[in-house]
N, C-alpha and C positions, 0 to 999 in steps of 0.2 A: 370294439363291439359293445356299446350299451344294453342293458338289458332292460325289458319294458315292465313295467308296474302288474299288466295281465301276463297270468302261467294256465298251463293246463288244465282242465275240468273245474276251473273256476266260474261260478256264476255271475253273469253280465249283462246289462241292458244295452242297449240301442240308442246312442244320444240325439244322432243324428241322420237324417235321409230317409229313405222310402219303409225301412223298418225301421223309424223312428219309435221308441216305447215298448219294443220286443224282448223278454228275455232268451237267454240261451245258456246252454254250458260248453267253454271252447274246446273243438275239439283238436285243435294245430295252431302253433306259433309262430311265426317269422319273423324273427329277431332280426335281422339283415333291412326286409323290408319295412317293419314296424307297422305287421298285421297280421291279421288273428282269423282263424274261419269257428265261428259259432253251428252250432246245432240246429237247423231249422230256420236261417237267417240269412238272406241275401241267395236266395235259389236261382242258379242257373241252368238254362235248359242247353242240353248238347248233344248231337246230333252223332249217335255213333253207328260206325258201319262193320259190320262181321268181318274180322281180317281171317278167321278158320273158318273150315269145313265145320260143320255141326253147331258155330257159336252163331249168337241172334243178335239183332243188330235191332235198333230205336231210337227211341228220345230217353233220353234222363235227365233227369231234376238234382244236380249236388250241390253243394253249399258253394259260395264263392269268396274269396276273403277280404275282410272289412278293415277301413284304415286300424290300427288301437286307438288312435284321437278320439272316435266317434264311437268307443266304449265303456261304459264305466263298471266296476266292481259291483255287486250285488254281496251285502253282508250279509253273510247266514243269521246272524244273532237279533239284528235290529232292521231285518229285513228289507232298508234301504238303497239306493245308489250313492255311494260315498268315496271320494276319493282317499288314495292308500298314501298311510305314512310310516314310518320307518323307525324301529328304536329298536336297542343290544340290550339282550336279555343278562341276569347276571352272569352267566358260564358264557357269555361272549359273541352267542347266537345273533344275528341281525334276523327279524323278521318285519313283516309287513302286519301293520294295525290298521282299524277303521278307523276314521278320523271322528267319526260321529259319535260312537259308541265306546271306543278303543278297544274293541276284542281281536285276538290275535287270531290270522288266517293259516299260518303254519300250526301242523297238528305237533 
């Protein structure tokens, strides 16, 4: 099981497709699939019907999830789209850099 470059409540743009240029903050990973469902991006409309007594039934609008291909990092510091790279901090840590700026995303 590989792990993907994007983790959670990380800020991200939209490389590609119909929200092309969008930002978001993710809110779920799917490492298995390699994709990601963003905040306000790729909304699906679904059609639900009351399975109890007393509950209401409609349309709803939820997020639907996007390749990770077709999103990139958003640097808080240089406020860019930047792809992520990787260096061992002295005590051994690996964390993820801006390639642009080099600031570290791990707090």
């Amino acid at each position: 099981m590989n792990t993907m470059h994007i983790k959670k409540n990380d800020t991200v743009v939209v490389i590609s497709g119909e929200d092309k240029g969008k930002k978001g903050k993710v809110l779920k990973v799917d490492n298995d699939k390699k994709r990601v469902i963003i905040e306000g991006i790729n909304m699906a409309t679904k059609h639900k019907k009351p399975r109890r007594q007393g509950e209401i039934g409609g349309i709803i609008h939820q997020e639907a999830s996007v390749s990770a291909a077709s999103v990139m990092h958003v640097c808080d510091k240089c406020h860019q789209a930047t792809r992520i790279g990787y260096t061992v901090l002295g005590d051994g840590t690996k964390v993820r850099v801006c390639k642009k700026c080099g600031e570290t995303f791990e707090k």
